[in-house]
MILUMTOR-472885 format. One record per residue: residue number from 1; residue in one letter; y, x, z of N, C-alpha, C in turn. Coordinates in pm, 1 decimal, always signed. Last residue first. Layout:
BEGIN
NUM | a | Y | X | Z | Y | X | Z | Y | X | Z
...
This chain:
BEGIN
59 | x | +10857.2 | +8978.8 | +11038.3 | +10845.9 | +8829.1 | +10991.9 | +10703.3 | +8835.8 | +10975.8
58 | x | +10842.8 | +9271.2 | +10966.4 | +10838.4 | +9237.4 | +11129.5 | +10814.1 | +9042.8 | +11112.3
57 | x | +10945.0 | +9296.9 | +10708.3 | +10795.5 | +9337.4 | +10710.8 | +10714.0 | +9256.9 | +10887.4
56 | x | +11226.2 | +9236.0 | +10738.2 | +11082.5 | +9165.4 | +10637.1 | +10953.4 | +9207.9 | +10678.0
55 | x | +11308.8 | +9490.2 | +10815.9 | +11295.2 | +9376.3 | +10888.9 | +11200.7 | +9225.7 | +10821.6
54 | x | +11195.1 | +9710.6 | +10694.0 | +11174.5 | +9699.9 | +10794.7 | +11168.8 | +9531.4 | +10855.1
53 | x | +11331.4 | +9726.5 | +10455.0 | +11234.2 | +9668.6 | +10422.6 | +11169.4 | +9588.5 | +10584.7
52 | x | +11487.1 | +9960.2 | +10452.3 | +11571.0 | +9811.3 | +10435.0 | +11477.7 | +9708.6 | +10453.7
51 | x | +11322.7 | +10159.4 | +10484.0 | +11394.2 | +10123.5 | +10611.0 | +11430.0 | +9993.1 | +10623.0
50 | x | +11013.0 | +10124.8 | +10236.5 | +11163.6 | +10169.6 | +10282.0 | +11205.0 | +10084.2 | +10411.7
49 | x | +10686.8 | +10070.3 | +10244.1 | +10812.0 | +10008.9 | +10332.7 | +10956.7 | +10125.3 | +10339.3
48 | x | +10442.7 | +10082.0 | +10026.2 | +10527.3 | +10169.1 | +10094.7 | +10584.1 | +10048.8 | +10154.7
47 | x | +10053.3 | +9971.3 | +10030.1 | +10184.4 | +9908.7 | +10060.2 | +10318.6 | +10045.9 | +10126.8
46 | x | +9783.9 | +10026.6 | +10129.8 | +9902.8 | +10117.2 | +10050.3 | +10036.2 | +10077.2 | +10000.9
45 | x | +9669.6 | +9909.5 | +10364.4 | +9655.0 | +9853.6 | +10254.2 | +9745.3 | +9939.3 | +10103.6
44 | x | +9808.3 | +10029.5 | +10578.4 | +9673.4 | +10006.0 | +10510.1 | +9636.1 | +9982.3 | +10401.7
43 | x | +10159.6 | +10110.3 | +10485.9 | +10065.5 | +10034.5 | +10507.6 | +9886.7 | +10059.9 | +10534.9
42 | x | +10335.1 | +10353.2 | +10557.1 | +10245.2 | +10306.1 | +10480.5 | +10196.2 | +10247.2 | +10532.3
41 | x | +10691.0 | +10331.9 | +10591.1 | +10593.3 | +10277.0 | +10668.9 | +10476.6 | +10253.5 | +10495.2
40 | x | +10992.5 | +10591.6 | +10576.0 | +10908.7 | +10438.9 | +10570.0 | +10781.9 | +10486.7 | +10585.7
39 | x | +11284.1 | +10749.9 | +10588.3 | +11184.9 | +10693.4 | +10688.8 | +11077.1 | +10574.9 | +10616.2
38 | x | +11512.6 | +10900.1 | +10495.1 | +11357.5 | +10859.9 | +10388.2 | +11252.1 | +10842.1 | +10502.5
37 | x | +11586.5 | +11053.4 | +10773.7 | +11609.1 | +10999.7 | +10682.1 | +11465.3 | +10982.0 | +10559.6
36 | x | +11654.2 | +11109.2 | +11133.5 | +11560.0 | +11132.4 | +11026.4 | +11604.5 | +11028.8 | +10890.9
35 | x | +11798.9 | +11022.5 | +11335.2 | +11864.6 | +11060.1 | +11239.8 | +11777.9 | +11118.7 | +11124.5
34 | x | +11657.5 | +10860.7 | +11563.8 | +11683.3 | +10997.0 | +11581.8 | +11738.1 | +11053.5 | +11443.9
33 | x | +11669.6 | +10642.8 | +11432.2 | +11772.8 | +10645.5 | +11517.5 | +11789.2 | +10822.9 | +11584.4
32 | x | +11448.8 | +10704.3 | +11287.9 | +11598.2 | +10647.3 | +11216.5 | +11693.0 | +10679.4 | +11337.2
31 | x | +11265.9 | +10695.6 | +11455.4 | +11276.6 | +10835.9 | +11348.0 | +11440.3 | +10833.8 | +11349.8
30 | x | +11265.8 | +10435.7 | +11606.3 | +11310.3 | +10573.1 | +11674.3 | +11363.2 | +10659.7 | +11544.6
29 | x | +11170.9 | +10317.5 | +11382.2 | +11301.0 | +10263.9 | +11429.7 | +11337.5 | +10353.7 | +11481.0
28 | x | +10907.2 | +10397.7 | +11343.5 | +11003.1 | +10434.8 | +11201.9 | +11118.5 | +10391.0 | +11286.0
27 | x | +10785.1 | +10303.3 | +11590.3 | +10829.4 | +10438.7 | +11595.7 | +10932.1 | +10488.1 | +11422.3
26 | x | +10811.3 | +10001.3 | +11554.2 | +10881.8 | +10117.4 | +11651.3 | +10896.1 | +10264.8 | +11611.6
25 | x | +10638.2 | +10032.0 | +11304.3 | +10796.0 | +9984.9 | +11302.3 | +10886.5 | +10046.4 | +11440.8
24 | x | +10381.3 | +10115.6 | +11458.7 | +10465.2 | +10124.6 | +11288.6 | +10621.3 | +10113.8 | +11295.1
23 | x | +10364.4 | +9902.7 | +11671.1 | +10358.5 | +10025.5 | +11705.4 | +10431.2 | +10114.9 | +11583.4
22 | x | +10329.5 | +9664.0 | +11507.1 | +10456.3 | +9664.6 | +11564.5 | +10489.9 | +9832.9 | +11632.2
21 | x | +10121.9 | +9719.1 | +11386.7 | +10222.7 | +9741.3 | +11283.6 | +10344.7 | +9723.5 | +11335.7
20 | x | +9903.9 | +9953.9 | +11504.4 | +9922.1 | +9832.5 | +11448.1 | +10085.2 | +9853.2 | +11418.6
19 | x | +9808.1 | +10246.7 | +11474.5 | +9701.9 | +10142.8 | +11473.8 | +9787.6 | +10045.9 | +11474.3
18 | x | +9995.3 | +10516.6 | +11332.1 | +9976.1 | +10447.7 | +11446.6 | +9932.5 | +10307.3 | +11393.1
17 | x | +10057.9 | +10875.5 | +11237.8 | +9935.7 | +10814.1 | +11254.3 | +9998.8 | +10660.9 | +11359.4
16 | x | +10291.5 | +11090.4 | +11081.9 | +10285.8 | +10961.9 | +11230.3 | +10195.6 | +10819.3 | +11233.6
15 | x | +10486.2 | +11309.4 | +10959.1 | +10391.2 | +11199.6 | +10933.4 | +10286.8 | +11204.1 | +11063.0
14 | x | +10764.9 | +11506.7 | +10854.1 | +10661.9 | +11446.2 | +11012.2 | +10620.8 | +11337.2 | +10931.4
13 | x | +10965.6 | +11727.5 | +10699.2 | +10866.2 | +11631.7 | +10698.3 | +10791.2 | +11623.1 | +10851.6
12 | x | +11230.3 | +11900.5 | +10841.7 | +11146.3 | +11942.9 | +10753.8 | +11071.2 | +11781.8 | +10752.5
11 | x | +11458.3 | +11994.8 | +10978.8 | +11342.5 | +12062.2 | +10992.1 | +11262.2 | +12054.2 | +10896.5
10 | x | +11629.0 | +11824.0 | +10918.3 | +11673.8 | +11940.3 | +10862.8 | +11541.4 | +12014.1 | +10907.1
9 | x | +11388.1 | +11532.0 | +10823.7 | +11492.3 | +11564.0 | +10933.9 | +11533.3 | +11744.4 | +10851.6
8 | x | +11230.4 | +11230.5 | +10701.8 | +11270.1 | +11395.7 | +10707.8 | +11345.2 | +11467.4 | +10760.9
7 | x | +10931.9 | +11059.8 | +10785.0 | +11055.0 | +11071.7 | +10712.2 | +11084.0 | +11191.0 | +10797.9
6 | x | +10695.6 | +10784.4 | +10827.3 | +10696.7 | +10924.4 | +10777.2 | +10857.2 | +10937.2 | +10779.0
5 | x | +10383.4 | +10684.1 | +10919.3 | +10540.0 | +10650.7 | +10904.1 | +10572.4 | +10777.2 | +10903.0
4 | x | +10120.6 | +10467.1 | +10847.5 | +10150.1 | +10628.6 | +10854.5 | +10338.4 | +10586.7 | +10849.6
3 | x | +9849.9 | +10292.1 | +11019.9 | +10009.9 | +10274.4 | +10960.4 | +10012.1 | +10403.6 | +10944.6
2 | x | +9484.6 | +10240.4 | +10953.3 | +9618.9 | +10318.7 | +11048.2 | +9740.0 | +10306.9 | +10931.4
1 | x | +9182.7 | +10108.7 | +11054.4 | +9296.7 | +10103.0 | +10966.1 | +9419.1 | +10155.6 | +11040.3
């Protein structure tokens, strides 16, 4: 089972294979902080995660 985290920069789309969900959330935290935008987290389960969502999801 794999997280996909995704979002968009002036380049263009990146989608970002990673096995658990604190590994997930780190790297959607980098995207963001590297200024990527429409950052969120698919679940396994197909669950989306917008950014705002982030910290709910870490509980």
């Amino acid at each position: 089972m794999q997280y996909l985290v995704s979002g968009r920069d002036q380049g263009g789309y990146v989608s970002l294979a990673r096995a658990t969900t604190d590994a997930a959330l780190k790297k959607a935290r980098e995207l963001l902080q590297e200024g990527y935008v429409d950052v969120r987290i698919c679940t396994p389960q197909g669950r989306i995660l917008l950014s705002d969502e982030f910290d709910q999801f870490d509980a």
